[in-house]
C-alpha positions as CSV (number, residue, x, y, z in Angstrom):
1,X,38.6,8.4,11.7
2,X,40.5,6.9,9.3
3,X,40.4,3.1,10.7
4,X,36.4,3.9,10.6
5,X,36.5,5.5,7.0
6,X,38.3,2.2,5.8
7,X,35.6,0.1,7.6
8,X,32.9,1.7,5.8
9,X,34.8,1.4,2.5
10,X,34.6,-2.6,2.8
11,X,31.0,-3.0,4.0
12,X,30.3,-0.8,0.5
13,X,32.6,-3.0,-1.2
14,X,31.1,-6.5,0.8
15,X,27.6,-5.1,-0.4
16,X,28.4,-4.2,-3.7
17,X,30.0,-8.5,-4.0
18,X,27.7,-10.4,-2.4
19,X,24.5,-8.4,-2.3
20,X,24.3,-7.6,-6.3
21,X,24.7,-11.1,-7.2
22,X,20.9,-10.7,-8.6
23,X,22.6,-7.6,-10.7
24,X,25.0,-10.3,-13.0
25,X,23.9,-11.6,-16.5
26,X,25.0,-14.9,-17.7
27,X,23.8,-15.6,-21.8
28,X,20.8,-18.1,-21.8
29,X,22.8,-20.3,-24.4
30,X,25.5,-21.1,-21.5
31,X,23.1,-22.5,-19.3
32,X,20.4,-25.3,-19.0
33,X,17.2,-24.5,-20.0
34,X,15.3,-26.1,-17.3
35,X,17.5,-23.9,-14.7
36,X,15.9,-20.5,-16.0
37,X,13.2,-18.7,-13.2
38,X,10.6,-16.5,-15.1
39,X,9.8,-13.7,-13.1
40,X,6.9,-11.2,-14.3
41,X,5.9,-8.1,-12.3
42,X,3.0,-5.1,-13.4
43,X,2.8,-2.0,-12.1
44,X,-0.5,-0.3,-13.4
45,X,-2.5,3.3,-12.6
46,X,-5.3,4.8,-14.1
47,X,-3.0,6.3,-16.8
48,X,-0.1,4.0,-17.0
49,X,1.3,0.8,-17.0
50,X,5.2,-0.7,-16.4
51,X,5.7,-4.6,-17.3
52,X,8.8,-6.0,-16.7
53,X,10.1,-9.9,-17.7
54,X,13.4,-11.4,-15.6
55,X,14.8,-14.7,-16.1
56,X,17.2,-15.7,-13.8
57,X,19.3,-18.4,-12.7
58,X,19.6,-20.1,-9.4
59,X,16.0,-19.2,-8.0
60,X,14.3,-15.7,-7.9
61,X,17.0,-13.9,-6.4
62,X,19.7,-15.3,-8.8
63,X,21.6,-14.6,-11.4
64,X,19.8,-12.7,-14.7
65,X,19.8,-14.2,-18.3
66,X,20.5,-12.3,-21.0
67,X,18.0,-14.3,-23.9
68,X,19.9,-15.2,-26.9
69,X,18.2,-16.8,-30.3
70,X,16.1,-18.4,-30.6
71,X,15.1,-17.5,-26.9
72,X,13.0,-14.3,-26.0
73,X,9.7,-13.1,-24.3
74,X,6.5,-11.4,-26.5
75,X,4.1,-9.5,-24.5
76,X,0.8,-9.5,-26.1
77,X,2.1,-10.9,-29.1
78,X,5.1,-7.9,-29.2
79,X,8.4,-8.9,-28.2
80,X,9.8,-7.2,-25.2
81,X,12.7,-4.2,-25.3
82,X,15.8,-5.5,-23.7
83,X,17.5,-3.6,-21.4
84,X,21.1,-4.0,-20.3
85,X,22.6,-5.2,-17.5
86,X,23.9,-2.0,-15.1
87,X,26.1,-1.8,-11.5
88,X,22.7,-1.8,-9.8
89,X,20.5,-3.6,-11.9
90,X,20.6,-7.1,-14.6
91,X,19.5,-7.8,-17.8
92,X,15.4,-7.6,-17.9
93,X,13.0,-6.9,-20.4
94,X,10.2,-4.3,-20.4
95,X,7.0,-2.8,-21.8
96,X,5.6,0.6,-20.9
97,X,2.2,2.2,-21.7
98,X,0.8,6.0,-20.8
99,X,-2.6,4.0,-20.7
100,X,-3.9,1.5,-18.2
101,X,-3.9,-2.4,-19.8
102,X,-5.2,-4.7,-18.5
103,X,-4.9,-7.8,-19.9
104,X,-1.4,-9.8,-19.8
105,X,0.3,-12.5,-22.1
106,X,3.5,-13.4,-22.2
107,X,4.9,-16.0,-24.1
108,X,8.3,-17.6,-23.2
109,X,10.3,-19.6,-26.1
110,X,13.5,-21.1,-24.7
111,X,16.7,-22.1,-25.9
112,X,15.3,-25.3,-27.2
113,X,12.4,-23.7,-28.5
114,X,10.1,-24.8,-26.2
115,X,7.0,-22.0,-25.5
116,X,5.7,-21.2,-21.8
117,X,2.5,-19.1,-21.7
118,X,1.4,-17.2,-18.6
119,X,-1.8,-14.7,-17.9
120,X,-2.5,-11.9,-15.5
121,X,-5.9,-10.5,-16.1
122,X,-6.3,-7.2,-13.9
123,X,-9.3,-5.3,-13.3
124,X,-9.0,-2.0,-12.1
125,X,-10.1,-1.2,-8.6
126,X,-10.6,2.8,-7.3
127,X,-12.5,3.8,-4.1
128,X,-16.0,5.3,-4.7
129,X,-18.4,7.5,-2.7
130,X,-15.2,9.0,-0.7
131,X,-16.2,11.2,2.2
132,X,-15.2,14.6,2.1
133,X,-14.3,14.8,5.9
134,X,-12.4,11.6,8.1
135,X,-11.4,11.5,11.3
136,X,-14.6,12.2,14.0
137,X,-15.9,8.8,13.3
138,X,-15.1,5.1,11.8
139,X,-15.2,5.6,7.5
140,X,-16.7,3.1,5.2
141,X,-15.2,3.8,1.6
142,X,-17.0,1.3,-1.0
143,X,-14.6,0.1,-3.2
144,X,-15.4,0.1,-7.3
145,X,-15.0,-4.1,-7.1
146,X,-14.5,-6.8,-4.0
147,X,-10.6,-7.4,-3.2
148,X,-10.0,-11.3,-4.3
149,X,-8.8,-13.4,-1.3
150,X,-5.4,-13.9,-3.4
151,X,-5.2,-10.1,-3.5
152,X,-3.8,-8.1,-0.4
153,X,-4.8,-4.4,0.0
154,X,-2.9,-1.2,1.3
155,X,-4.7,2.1,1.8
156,X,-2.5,5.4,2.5
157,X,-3.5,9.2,3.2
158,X,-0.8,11.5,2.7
159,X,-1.3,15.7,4.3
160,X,-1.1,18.4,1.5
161,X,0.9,19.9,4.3
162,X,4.6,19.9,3.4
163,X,6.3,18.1,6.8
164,X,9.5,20.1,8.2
165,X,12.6,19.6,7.4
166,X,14.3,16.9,9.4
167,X,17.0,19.2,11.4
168,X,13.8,21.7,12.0
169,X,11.3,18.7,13.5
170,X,14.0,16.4,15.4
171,X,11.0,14.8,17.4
172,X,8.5,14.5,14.3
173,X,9.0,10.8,14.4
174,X,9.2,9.9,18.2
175,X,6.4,9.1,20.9
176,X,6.2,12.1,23.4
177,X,6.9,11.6,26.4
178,X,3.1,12.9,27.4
179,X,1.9,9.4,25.5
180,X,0.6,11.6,22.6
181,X,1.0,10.3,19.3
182,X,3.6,11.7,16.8
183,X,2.9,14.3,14.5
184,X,2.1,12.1,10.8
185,X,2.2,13.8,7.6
186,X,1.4,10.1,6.4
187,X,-0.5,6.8,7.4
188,X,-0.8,3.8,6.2
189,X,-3.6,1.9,7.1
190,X,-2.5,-1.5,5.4
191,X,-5.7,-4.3,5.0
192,X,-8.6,-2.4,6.2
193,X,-10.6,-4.3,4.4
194,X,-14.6,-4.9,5.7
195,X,-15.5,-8.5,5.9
196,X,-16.9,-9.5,2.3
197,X,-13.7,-7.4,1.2
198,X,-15.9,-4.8,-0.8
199,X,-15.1,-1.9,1.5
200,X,-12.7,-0.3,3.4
201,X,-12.8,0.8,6.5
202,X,-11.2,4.0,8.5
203,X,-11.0,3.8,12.5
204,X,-10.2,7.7,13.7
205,X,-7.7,5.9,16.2
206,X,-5.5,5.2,13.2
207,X,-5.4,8.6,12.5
208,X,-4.2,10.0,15.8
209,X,-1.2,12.4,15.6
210,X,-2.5,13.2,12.0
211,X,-2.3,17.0,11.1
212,X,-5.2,18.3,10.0
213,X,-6.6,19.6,6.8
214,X,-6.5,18.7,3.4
215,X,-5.1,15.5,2.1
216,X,-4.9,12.5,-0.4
217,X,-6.4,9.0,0.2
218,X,-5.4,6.4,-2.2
219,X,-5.4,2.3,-2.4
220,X,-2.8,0.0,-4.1
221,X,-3.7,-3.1,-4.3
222,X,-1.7,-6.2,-4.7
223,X,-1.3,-9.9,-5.9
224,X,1.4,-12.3,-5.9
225,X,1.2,-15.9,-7.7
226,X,2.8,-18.8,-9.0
227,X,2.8,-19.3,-13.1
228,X,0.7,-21.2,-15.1
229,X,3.6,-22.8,-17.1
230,X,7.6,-22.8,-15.8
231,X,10.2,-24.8,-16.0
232,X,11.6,-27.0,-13.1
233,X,13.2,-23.5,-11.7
234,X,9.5,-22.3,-11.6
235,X,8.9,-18.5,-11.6
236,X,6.3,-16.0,-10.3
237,X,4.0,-13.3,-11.5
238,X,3.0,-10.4,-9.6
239,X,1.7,-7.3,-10.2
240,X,0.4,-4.0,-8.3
241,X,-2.7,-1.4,-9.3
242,X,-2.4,1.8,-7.5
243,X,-5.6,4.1,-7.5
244,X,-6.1,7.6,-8.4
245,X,-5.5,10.0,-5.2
246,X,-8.8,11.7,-3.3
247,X,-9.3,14.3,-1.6
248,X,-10.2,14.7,2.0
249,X,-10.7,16.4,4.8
250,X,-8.9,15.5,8.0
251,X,-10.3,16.7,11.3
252,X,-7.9,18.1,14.3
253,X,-7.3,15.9,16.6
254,X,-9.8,17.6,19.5
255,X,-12.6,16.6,17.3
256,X,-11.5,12.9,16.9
257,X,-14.0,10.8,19.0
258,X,-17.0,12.9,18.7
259,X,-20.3,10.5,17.9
C-alpha cells in the first residue's frame, strides 16, 4: 500500500511539472514581442457576461505573460483587471458584467507600443415557441436567429428530478443487460440543427432511458476563430452564449413512439 501511495504521489507531482506549464507567468518586457499569443474567450447569458484576455508564450498552450508598461489590453475602451498568476491558473486579465454585452473590442498595445485591434460581435440567440411536452414525437424548436456556419451548437435537457446518489444507483450509468437504455437525468443532444440551421430538432430516440416529468431545455451555442490582428505567434478568439433554461414536459418512456 505504501509502494502504491508513493506512486500516486509522483504522478500528482509529474502533473503538477509538466501539465501546468500553461499556469507559469514570464514579464512581457523579458520576452520578444512578436512571440506573444493573444488569446480572448466570452462567456455570455441573458444576464451576464465573463471576458477574459491571455497572452502567452510558446503557442496557445504556453507560457502566460504578465503585461508590463507600456503593454496592456483595454476592453471597450477600459483597461482590463489583472489577475495574478495561482498554482492552478496564470496571469490573465478579465472583465465581468451582471448584464449581457454584446459587442467586443479589445485593443492590444505591446512592448513596443505597437496596437492590435480585434472584434467579436455576438447576438444573442434563445429558443422560441418551446413545446410544453417532448418525447411522443420528433420536436421542431425555432430558434430566435439562424446558427452561422462558423458557429457550432449544443442543446441539453436536464430532469427536475434529483438523480440518486452514486453508491444508491450503481447501474444508473451502464447499458442493461435487457438492451434497455440507461436511466438519464441528462442528455445532450449536441448539433441538432435543421438544415438552413434556424431550428432545432428533437428525435424521441435520443431521449430513450430519460425519466420522465418536468425538466429544463437549454442551448449554448459556440464559435471559435482566428484574430483580426496578431503577431507572428497569432492568437484566437472564442466565445460561448448559453440560453435561458425552459421548461418541459418529458413523456415516459411507454408513450415514446406514439404518432
Amino acid at each position: 500500500m505504501n509502494i502504491l501511495k508513493k506512486h500516486s504521489y509522483l504522478i500528482v507531482l509529474l502533473l503538477l511539472t509538466f501539465g501546468c506549464r500553461s499556469c507559469d507567468t514570464v514579464e512581457s518586457t523579458k520576452i520578444a514581442q512578436s512571440e506573444i499569443y493573444q488569446d480572448y474567450n466570452i462567456e455570455a447569458s441573458p444576464g451576464s457576461t465573463v471576458v477574459s484576455a491571455t497572452f502567452r508564450v510558446g503557442g496557445g498552450t504556453g507560457t502566460t505573460v504578465d503585461l508590463d508598461a507600456p503593454s496592456r489590453v483595454d476592453h471597450n475602451g477600459k483597461e482590463m483587471t489583472e489577475n495574478s498568476r495561482t498554482m492552478l491558473v496564470g496571469t490573465y486579465y478579465s472583465f465581468s458584467s451582471g448584464d449581457f454585452v454584446g459587442h467586443h473590442e479589445f485593443t492590444y498595445t505591446n512592448g513596443e507600443g505597437r496596437l492590435f485591434k480585434n472584434v467579436i460581435d455576438l447576438e444573442p440567440i434563445q429558443p422560441i415557441l418551446v413545446p410544453p411536452t417532448i418525447g411522443n414525437q420528433k420536436v421542431i424548436v425555432m430558434l430566435s436567429r439562424a446558427v452561422r456556419e462558423d458557429e457550432s451548437l449544443e442543446t441539453s435537457i436536464f430532469s427536475e428530478t434529483q438523480p440518486p446518489a452514486p453508491d444508491t444507483n450503481v447501474n444508473a450509468n451502464r447499458q442493461g443487460n435487457t438492451g434497455s437504455s440507461e436511466t438519464r437525468y441528462s442528455v445532450d443532444l449536441n448539433q441538432n440543427l435543421n438544415s438552413n440551421r434556424t431550428a432545432i430538432e428533437i428525435d424521441p430516440g435520443k431521449l430513450n432511458g430519460f425519466i420522465p416529468g418536468g425538466a429544463m431545455l437549454q442551448i449554448k451555442v459556440m464559435r471559435n476563430g482566428d484574430l483580426q490582428q496578431k503577431a507572428a505567434a497569432g492568437g484566437a478568439m472564442r466565445y460561448t452564449y448559453t440560453s435561458g433554461a425552459y421548461n418541459v414536459n418529458v413523456l415516459p418512456a411507454s408513450k415514446k413512439g406514439v404518432k
